[in-house]
C-alpha positions as CSV (number, residue, x, y, z in Angstrom):
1,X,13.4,0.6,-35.8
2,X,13.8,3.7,-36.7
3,X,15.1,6.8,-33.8
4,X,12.0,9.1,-34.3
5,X,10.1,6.8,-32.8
6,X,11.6,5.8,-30.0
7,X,10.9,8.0,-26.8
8,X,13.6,10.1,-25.3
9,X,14.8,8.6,-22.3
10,X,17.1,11.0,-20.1
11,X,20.7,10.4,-19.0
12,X,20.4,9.3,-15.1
13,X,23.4,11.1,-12.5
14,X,25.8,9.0,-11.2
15,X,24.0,8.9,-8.1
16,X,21.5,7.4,-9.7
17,X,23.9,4.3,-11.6
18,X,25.5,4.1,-8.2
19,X,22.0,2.9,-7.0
20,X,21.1,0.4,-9.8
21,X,24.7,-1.4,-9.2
22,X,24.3,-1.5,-5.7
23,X,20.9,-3.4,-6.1
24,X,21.8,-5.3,-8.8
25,X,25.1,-6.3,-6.1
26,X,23.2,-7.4,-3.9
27,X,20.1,-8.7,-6.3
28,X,22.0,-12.7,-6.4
29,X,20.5,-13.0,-2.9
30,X,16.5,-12.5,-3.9
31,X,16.4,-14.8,-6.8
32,X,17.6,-12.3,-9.2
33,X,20.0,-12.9,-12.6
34,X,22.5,-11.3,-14.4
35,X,23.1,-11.0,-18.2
36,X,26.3,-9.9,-19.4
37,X,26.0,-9.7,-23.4
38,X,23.2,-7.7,-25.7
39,X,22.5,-9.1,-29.4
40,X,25.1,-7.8,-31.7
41,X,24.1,-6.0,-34.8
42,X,20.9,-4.7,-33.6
43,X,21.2,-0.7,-33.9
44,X,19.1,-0.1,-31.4
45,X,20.2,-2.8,-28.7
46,X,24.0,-1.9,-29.5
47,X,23.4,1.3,-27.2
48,X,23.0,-0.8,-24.2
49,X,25.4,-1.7,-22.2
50,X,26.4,-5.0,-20.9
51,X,25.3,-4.5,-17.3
52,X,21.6,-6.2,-17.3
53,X,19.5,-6.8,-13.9
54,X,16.5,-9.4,-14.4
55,X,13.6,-8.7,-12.5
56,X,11.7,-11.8,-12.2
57,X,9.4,-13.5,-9.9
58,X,11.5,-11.5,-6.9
59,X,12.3,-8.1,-6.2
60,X,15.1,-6.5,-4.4
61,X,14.0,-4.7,-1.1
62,X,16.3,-1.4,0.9
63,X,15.4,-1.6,4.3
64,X,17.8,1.6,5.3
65,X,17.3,4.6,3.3
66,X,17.8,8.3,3.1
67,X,15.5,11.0,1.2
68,X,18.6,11.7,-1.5
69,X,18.8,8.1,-2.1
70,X,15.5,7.2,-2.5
71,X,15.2,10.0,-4.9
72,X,17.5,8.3,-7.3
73,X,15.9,4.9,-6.9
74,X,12.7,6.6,-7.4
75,X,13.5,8.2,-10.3
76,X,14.9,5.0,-11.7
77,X,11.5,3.3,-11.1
78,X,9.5,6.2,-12.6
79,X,11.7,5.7,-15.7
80,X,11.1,2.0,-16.2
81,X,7.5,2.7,-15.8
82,X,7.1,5.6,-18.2
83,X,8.6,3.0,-20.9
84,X,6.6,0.2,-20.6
85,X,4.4,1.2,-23.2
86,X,7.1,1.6,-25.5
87,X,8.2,-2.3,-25.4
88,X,4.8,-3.3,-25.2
89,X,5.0,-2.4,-29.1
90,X,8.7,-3.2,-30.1
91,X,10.1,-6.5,-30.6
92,X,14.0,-7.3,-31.0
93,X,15.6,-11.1,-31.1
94,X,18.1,-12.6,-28.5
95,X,21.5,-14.1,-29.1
96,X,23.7,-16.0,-27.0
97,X,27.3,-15.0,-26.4
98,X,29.9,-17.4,-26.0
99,X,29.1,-17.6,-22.5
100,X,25.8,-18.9,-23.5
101,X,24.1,-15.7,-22.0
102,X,21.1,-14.9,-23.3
103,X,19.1,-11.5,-23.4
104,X,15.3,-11.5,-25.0
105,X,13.4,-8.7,-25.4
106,X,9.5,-9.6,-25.5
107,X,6.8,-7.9,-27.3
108,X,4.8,-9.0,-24.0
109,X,3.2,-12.4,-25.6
110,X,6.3,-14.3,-24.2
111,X,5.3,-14.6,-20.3
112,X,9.1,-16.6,-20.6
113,X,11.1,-13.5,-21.6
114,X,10.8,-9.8,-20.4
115,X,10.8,-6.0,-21.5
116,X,14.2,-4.6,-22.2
117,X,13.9,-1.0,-20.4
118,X,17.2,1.2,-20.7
119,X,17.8,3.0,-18.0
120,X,20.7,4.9,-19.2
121,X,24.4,5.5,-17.8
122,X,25.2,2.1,-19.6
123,X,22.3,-0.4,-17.4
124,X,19.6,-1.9,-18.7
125,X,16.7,-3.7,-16.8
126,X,14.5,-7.0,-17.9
127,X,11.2,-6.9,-16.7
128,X,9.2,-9.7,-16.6
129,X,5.5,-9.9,-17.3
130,X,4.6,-10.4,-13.2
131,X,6.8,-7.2,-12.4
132,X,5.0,-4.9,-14.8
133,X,2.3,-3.8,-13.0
134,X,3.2,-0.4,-10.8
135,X,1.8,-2.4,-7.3
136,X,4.3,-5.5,-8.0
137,X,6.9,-3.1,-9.3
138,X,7.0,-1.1,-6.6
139,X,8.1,-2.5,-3.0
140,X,6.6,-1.1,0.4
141,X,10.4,0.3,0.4
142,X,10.2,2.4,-2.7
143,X,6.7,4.3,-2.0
144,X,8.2,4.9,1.4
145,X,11.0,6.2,-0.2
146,X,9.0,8.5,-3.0
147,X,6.5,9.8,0.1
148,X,9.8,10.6,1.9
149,X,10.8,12.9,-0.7
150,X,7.1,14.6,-0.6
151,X,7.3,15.4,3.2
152,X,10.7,16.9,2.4
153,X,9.4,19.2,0.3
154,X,6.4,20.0,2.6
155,X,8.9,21.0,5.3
156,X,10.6,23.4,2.7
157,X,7.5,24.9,2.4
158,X,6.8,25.4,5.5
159,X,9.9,27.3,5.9
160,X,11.9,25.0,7.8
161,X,15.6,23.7,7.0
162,X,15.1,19.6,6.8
163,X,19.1,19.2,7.0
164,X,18.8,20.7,10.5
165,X,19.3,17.8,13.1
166,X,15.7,17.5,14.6
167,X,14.7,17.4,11.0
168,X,16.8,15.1,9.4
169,X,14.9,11.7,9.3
170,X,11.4,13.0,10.0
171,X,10.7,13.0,6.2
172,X,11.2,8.9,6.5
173,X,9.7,9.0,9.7
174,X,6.8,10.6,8.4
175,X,6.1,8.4,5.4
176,X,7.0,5.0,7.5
177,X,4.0,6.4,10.4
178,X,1.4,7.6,7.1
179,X,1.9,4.1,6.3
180,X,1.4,2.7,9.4
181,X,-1.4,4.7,10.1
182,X,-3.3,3.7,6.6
183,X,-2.0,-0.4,6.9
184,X,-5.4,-1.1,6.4
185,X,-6.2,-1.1,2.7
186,X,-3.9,-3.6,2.2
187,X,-5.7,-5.8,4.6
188,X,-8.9,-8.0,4.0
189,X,-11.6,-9.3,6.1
190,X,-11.2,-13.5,5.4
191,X,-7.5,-12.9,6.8
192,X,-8.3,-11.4,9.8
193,X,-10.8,-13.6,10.6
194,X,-8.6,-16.3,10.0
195,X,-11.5,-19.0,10.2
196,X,-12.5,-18.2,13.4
197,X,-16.5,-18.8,12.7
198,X,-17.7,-21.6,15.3
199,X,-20.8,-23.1,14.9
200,X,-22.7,-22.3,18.4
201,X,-26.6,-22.3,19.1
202,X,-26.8,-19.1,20.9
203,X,-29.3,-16.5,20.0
204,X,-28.8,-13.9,22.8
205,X,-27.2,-10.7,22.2
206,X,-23.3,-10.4,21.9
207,X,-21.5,-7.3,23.1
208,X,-18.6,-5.8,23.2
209,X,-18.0,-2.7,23.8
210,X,-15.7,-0.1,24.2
211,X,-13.1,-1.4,21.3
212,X,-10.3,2.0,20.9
213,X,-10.3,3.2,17.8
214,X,-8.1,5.8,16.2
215,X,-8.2,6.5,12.3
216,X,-7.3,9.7,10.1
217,X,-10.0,12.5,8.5
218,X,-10.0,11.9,4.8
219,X,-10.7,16.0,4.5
220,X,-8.1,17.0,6.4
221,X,-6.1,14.3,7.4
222,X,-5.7,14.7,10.8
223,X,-6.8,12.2,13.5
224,X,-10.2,11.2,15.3
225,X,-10.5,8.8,17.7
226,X,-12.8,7.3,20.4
227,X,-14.2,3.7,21.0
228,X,-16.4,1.3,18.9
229,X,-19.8,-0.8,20.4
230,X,-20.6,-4.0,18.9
231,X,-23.4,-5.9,19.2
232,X,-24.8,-9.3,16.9
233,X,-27.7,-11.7,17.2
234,X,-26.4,-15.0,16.3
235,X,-27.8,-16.9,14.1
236,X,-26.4,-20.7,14.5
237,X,-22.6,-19.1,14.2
238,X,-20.3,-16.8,16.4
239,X,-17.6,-14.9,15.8
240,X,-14.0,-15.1,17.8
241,X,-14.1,-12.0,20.2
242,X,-11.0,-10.6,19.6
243,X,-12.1,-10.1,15.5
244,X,-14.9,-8.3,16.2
245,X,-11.4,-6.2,17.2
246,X,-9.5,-6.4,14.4
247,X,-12.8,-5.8,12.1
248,X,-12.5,-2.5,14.0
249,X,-8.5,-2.1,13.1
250,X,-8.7,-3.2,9.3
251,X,-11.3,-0.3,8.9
252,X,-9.9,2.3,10.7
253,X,-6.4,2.2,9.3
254,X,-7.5,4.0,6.2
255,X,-8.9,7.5,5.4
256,X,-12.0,7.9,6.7
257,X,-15.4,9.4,7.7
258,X,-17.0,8.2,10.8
259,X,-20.2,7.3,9.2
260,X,-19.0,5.1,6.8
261,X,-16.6,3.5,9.1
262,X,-19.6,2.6,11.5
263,X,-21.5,0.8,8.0
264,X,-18.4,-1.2,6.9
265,X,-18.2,-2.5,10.5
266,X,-21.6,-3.7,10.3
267,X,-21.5,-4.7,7.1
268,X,-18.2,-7.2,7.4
269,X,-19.5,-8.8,10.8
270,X,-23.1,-9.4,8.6
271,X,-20.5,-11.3,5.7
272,X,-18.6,-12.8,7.8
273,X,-21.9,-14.7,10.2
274,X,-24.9,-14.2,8.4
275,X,-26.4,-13.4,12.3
276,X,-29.8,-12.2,12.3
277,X,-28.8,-8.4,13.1
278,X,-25.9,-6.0,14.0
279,X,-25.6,-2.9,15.7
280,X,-22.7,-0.9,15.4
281,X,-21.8,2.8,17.6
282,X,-19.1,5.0,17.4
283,X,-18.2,8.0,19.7
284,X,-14.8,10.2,18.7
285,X,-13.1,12.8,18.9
286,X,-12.5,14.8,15.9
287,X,-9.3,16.8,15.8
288,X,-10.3,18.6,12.8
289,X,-13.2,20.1,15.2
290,X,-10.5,20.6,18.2
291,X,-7.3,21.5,16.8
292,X,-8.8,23.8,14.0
293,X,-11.8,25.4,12.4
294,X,-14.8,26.0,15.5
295,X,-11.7,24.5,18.1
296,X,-14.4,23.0,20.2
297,X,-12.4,20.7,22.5
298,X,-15.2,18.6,24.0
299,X,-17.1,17.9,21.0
300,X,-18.3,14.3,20.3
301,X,-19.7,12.5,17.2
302,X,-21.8,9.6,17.8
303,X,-22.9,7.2,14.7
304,X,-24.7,3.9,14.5
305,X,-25.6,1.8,12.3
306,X,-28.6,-1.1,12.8
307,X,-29.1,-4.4,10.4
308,X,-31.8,-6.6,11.1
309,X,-33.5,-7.2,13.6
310,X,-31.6,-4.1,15.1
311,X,-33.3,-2.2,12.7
312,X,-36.7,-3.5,12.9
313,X,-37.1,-4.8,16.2
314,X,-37.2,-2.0,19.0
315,X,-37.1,-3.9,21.8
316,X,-34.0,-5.6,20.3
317,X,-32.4,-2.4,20.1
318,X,-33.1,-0.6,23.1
319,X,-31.6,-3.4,24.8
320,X,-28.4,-3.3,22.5
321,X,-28.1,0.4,23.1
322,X,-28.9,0.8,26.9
323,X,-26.3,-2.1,26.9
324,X,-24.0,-0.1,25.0
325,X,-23.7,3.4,26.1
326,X,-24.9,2.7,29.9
327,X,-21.8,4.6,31.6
């Protein structure tokens, strides 16, 4: 292959070496090889060194980090991604040293072999197919560590110093508790509910009422928070209490608006029992209303949302609502 056509791919700091050995030290412990020889003869595969990590069907996870590290393991990342593309379309052949160590690099049709990504400062990485998509690729670890860097850079902006001590770790602190906060898209409904749909002939209302809820402003990104109603006809099945709950949680732990929060309440309970209506009210707090902008500190939004016989039954809902928001 010829060098015009092969991307430039920058010369990584020693920091950032330091980080790849350290991972690839401790990489024997997550199901993860090592090569140690690179096909001789091959122009291109010459440049790269003997140090190989193989990222296979595991990855390596950092529990402790610090926002100068991560930046170096981030960049590392950002690298291998940017050259996927690259091996996608080039194709060298393996040898075997005489320690019977073998390195492939796949033009992606081989799900046996990987992509040979050099990462510079004498490393090289193996990709596999399973590890070349960005989710798979990247650990909760490393997009922790990447939003780390971002909040530090926020706090520089605001003018503050984040090597002061009160500041030190609030960029990890930050990103760990944005997580935290948005834990819900990585959640689905048939795992919360964990089966717990019983066959039961009841067909009176079930309530329950005042579920907490606290979720983040998708315009602003700042919190509201209040309580939840819920109320279902059954039809033939119920639902374990405590998921009408979690129902609440998997929704709220994401960027919201109210109003759609209240529908994709109702909607899930209506997936998850077929029952022959829902009604669904929220009242919150919006601290985008109290905090900034009109700064009206008793201020309350209140949303529903009616399916069914809810909807088209009024005696059915009067009773769900007096129920409801009867203080």
């Amino acid at each position: 292959m010829s060098d015009h056509s092969r991307p430039a791919v920058p010369n990584p700091d020693t920091e950032v070496n330091e980080t790849l050995r350290r991972l690839t030290s401790v990489s024997h412990n997550h199901g993860v090889s090592r090569h140690t020889s690179l096909p001789s003869g091959d122009e291109e595969t010459q440049e790269m060194s003997s140090n190989t990590l193989m990222c296979g069907s595991s990855s390596v996870k950092v529990r402790s980090f610090s926002v100068d590290s991560c930046r170096s393991k981030s960049n590392k990342l950002k690298e291998i991604n940017s050259l996927h593309n690259y091996n996608h379309n080039h194709t060298s052949h393996g040898s075997t040293n005489g320690n019977n160590d073998t390195v492939t690099v796949s033009d992606g049709t081989d799900r046996s072999s990987g992509d040979v990504i050099e990462l510079g400062g004498g490393d090289i990485a193996v990709i596999s197919e399973e590890k070349k998509s960005q989710e798979k690729i990247y650990s909760d670890d490393d997009i922790a560590c990447e939003m780390a860097q971002q909040y530090k850079k926020i706090l520089e902006h605001l003018g503050e110093d984040p090597s002061r001590q009160g500041l030190l770790k609030t960029p990890e602190r930050a990103a760990k508790a944005m997580m935290f906060f948005t834990k819900g898209y990585k959640e689905n409904i048939a795992d919360v509910l964990n089966d717990a749909v019983f066959d039961e002939n009841h067909d009176e209302i079930v309530i329950v009422k005042d579920i907490e809820m606290f979720s983040l402003c998708e315009h602003h990104l700042v919190p509201f928070m209040g309580k939840v109603h819920i109320g279902y006809l059954p039809n033939n099945k119920i639902l374990g209490l405590s998921k009408l709950a979690r129902i609440v949680e998997v929704y709220s732990r994401r960027l919201q608006v109210q109003e759609r929060l209240t529908k994709q309440i109702a909607l899930a309970i209506t997936e998850a029992v077929q029952p022959s209506g829902v009604g669904v009210v929220v009242e919150a707090s919006h601290m985008c209303m109290v905090m900034r902008g009109v700064q009206k500190l008793n201020s309350k939004t209140i949303t529903s949302t009616m399916l069914g016989v809810f909807r088209d039954d009024p005696k059915t809902r009067e009773e769900f609502l007096s129920l409801t928001l009867a203080k």
